[in-house]
VOMAR-762434 format. One line per 10 residues: number of its first residue (from 1); their letters; for each residue x, y, z of C-alpha. Coordinates in Angstrom, 1 decimal. Layout:
% residues N
NUM> A> X Y Z ~ ...
END
This chain:
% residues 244
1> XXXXXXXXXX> 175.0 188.3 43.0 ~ 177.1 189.0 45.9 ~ 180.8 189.6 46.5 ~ 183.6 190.9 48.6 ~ 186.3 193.1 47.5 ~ 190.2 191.6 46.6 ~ 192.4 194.2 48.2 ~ 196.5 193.1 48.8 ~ 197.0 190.8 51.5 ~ 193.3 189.4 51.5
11> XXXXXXXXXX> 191.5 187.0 49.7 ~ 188.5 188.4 47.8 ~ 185.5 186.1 46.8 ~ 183.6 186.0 43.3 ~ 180.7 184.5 42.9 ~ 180.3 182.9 38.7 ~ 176.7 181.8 37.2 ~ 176.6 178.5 35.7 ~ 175.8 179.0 31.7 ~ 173.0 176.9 31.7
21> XXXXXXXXXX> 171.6 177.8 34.4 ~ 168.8 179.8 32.3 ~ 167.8 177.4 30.1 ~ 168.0 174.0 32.6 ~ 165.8 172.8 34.7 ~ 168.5 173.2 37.9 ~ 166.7 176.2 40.3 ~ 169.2 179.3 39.6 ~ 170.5 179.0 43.3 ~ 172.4 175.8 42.2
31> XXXXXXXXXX> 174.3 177.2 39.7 ~ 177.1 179.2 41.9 ~ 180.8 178.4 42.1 ~ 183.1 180.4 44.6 ~ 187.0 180.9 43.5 ~ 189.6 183.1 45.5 ~ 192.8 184.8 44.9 ~ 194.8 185.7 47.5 ~ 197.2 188.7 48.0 ~ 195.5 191.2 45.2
41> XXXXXXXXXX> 197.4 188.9 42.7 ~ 196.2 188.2 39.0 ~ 195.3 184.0 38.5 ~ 195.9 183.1 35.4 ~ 193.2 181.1 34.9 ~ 192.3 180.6 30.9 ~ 189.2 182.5 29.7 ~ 188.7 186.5 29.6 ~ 190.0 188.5 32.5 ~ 188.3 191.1 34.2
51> XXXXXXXXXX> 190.9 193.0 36.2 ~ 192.1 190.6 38.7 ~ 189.6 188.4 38.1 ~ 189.2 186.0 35.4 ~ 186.3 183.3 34.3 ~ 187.6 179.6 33.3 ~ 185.7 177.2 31.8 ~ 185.2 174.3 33.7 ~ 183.2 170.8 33.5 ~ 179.7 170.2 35.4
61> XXXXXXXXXX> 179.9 168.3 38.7 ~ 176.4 167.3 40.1 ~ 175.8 169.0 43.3 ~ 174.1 171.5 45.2 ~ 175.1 175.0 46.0 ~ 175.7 174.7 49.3 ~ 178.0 171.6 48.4 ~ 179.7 173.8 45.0 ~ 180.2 176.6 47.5 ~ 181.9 174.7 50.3
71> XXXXXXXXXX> 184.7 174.0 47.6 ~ 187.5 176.8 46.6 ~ 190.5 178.1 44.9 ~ 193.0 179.9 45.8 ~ 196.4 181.0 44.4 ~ 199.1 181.7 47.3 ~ 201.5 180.2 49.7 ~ 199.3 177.8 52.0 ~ 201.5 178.9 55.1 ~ 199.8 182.3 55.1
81> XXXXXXXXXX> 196.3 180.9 55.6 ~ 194.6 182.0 58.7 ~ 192.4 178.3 58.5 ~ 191.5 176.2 61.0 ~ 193.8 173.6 59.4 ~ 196.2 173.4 56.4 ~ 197.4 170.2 55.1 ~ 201.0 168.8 54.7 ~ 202.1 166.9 51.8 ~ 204.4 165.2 53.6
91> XXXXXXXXXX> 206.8 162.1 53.8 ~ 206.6 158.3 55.6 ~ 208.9 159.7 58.5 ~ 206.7 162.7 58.8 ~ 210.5 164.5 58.2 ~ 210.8 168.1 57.0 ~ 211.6 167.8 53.7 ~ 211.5 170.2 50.6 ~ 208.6 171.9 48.5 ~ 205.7 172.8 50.4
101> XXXXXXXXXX> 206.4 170.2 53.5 ~ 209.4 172.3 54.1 ~ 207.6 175.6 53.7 ~ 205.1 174.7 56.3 ~ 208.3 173.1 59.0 ~ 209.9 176.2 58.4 ~ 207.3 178.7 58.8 ~ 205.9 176.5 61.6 ~ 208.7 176.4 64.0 ~ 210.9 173.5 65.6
111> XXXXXXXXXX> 207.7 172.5 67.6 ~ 206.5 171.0 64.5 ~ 209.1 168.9 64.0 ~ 209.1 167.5 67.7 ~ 205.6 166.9 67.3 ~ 206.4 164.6 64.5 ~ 208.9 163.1 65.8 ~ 206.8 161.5 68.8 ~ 204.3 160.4 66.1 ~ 206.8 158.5 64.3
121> XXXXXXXXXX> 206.0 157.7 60.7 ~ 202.5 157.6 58.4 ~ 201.7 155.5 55.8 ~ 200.4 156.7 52.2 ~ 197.2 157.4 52.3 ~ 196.8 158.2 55.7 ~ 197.0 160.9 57.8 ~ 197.9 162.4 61.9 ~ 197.2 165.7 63.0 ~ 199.5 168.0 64.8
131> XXXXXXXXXX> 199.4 171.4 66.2 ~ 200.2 174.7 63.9 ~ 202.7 176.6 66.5 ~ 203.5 179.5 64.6 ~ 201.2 179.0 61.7 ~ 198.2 180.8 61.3 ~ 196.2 177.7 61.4 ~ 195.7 175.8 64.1 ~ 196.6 172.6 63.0 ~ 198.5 170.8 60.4
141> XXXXXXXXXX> 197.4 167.4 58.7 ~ 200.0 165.4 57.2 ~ 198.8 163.0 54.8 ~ 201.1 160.9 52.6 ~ 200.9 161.2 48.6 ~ 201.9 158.4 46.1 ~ 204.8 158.5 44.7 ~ 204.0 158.6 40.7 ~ 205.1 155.2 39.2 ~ 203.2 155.6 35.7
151> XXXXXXXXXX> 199.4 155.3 37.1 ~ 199.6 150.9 37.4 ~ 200.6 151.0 41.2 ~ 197.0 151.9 42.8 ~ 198.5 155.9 42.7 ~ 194.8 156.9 42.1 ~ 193.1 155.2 44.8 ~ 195.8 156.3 47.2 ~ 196.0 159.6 46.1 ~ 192.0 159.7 46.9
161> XXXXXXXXXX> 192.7 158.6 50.3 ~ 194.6 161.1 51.8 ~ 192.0 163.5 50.8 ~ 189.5 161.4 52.3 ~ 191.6 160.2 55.3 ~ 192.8 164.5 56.1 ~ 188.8 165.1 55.7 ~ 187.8 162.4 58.0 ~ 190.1 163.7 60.8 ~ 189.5 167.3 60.7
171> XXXXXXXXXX> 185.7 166.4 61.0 ~ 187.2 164.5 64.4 ~ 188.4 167.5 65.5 ~ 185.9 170.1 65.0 ~ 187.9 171.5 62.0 ~ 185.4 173.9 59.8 ~ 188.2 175.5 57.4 ~ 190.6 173.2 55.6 ~ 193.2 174.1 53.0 ~ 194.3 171.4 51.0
181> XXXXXXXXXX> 198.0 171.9 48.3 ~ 198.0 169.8 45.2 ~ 199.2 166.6 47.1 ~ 201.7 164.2 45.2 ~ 202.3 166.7 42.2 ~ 205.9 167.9 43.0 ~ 208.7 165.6 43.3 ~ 206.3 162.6 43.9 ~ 205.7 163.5 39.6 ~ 201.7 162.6 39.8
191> XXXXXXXXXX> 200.4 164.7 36.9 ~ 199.0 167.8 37.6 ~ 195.7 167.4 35.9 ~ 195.1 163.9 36.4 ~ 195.8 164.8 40.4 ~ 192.9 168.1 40.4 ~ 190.4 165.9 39.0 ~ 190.8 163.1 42.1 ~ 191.5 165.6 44.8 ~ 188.2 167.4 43.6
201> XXXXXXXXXX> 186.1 164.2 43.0 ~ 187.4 162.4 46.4 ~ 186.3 166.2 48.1 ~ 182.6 165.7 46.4 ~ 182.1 162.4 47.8 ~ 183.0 163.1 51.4 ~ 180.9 166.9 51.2 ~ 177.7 165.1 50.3 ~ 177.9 163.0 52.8 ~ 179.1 165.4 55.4
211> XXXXXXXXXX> 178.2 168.6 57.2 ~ 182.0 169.0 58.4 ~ 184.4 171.0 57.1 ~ 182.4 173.5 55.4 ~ 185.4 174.9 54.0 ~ 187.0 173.4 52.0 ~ 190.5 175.1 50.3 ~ 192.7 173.7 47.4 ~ 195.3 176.2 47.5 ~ 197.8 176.5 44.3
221> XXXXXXXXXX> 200.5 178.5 43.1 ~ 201.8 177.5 39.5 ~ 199.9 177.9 36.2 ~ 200.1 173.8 35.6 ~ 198.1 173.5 38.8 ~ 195.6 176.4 38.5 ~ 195.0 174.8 34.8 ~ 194.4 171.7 36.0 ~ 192.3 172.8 38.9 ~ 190.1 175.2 36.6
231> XXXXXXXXXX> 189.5 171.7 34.4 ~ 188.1 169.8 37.2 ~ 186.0 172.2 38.9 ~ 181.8 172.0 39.0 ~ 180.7 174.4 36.5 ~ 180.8 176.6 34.0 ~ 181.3 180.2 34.1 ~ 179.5 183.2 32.4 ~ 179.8 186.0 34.1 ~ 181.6 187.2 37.1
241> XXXX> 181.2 189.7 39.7 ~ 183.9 192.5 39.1 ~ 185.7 193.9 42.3 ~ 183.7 197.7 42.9
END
């Protein structure tokens, strides 16, 4: 196995053997799933820690390791990400608003809101792309989440588009690195884990049938989200890589 170290202020990368990998039929090169934690902070994923890492026991997802490995987790403040593009959960009007849409207006600059401004207004589901001004990424993707009405409204399949709709344009514009937050899940009210397993299934779909991004982010930063996210992710862990 491979990894890199987790020092403060960087993101360190573990590398996790699927449990069955042994005793399946699946070629042990398929059986690798990537998580990050940013910032030399603990993630409090469930499951036995080791240091600042920890394993979490997660459900299988079919796919290959290049595909498993082009999908993360990371525990941090999306605004920080030196990506090619981060993702706004944002509003109709595209306005700077609260949660993280405000975090990313704020550390962005005014320029983002001009920006926004002369695009005028996005429906749910969709998404426009700006620039990052004063982000470390260099572009922001504002896609609209459903606003939870108790799961009868079509929040699902609209939820699934934004992910799909923020992948399709970043593959439009050459984008490689994505970071994704958990979309709809803070004052929209979708439920946490019910909103990990279709962000991570609506990712899957586009991967396999895509070469662009290869990097693909969903960045969290409360233990509802890293639960649910640590439920809907392909495989299940063994052993991992300690930092040296």
């Amino acid at each position: 196995m491979v990894t890199r170290h987790a020092t403060a202020g960087y993101a360190g990368t573990v590398f996790a053997r699927r449990k069955s990998a042994r005793r399946s039929n699946i070629p042990d090169t398929r059986c690798y799933l990537m998580v990050l934690f940013c910032h030399g902070a603990p993630c409090r994923f469930g499951g036995r820690a080791w240091g600042r890492f920890q394993t979490a026991p997660i459900h299988p997802l079919s796919g290959t390791a290049t595909l498993m490995g082009r999908m993360t987790v990371i525990r941090g403040d999306i605004t920080r990400l030196a990506v090619d593009a981060i993702v706004n959960a944002a509003n109709e009007a595209l306005l700077p608003g609260g949660g993280v849409c405000g975090a990313i207006h704020r550390a962005a600059g005014p320029g983002l809101w001009e920006e926004c401004k002369r695009i005028g207004r996005c429906p749910p589901g969709e998404a426009v792309i700006t620039g990052g001004y004063a982000l470390p990424a260099r572009y922001v993707i504002h896609t609209v989440g459903p606003i939870w009405r108790g799961g009868g409204h079509g929040e699902d399949e609209t939820l699934a588009r934004c992910y799909a709709s923020s992948l399709r344009l970043a593959a439009e514009h050459g984008i490689r690195s994505i970071a994704f937050p958990a979309i709809s899940t803070g004052i929209y009210g979708f439920p946490a884990d019910r909103a990990a397993r279709i962000a991570v299934e609506a990712v899957r779909r586009y991967l396999h049938e895509h070469e662009q991004p290869t990097d693909v982010r969903f960045v969290v930063f409360d233990d509802a989200n890293i639960a649910a996210y640590a439920a809907a992710l392909p495989a299940s862990v063994e052993e991992v890589v300690r930092e040296a």
